[in-house]
C-alpha angles and dihedrals in degrees: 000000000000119000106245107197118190124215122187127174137143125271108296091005082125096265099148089021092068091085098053087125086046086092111109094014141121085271141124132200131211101189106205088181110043091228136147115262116246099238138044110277140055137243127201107274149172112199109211132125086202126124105210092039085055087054097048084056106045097051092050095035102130089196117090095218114053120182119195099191119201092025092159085074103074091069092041097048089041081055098047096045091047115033092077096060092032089097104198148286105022083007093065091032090060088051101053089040090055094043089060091040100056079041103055082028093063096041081048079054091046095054095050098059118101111306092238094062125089115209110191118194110198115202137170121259137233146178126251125213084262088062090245108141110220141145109318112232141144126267136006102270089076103035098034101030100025102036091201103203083053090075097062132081090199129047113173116182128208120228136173103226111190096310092333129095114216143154135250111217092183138048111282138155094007091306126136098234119148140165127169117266108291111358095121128036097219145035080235134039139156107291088230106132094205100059083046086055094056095052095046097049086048093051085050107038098249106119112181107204088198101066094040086058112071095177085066115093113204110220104173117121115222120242120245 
């Protein structure tokens, strides 16, 4: 069983700039949203935003930490291509029901992949009418039967503190963060992935020399 981590932020809270020091590791990209990373240096990547192709990559990445960055896209862009041809009443209903299936299916997906791989989705975030801050997504299959951020050990949150970008690993200020007990020293701590991965691998046992040693260069393409 793969470990899935979910990050969620606001829009320039360092979300995809948290692996930054990704470049030259053991990682893969799925790119949703077909944009330009926020640093210099690439990472092994497919761009889709579609379901079946995800799926594709993540079963044949050769990379044991895979980011698909934007996830929350995939819902968004599956919403915008379908609602104007949804009609109403069962029409609209289908929609939103398939819009929360290829999601949960995917983090179903997620979960069944080789136990020393780490898959992160990184999503935006939003506020419900409680005040509580979680993955922002459409409808309320996801949000009121899934419970997305329920399927997640570990929930970081990005945050712009003063002029630096961290995480929060706990619950704090009506967020959903999480982590297990432990597994990080601090509420905050510096929003770089790679040194996550690494906690996260040493807390489970699944060490990855290829991402300890900085002096390693991963040059493996990912399969799309």
């Amino acid at each position: 069983m793969a470990v899935p981590v979910l990050i969620m932020g606001r829009s320039g809270a360092g979300k995809s700039a948290s692996m930054r020091n990704c470049v030259g590791k053991d990682f893969a990209l799925i790119n949703v949203l077909k944009k330009p990373l926020p640093f210099r240096g690439k990472i092994p990547s497919v761009q889709t935003d579609d379901y079946v192709k995800i799926q594709k990559a993540l079963g044949g990445c050769q990379q044991k930490s895979i980011v698909i960055d934007d996830a929350g896209y995939l819902i968004t862009n599956q919403f915008m291509r379908g609602h104007s041809n949804a009609g109403k009443g069962n029409g609209v209903y289908s929609l939103y029901n398939d819009l929360g299936d290829r999601f949960w299916s995917l983090i179903q997906f997620v979960v069944s992949l080789p136990e020393d791989q780490i898959v992160y989705l990184i999503m935006h975030e939003d506020k419900d009418d409680s005040g509580d801050v979680k993955p922002k997504t459409i409808g309320k299959l996801l949000d009121e039967k899934v419970c997305v951020e329920g399927m997640f050990s570990i929930v970081l949150r990005c945050v712009l503190d003063g002029e630096e970008h961290r995480f929060i690993t706990q619950s704090a200020n009506g967020a959903v963060s999480k982590s297990p007990m432990g597994m990080f020293a601090d509420l905050e701590i510096d929003n770089d992935l790679l040194m996550v991965d690494n906690a996260i691998r040493e807390y489970y046992g699944i060490e990855n020399p290829k991402n300890e040693d900085k002096k390693s260069e991963n040059k493996e393409d990912m399969q799309p």
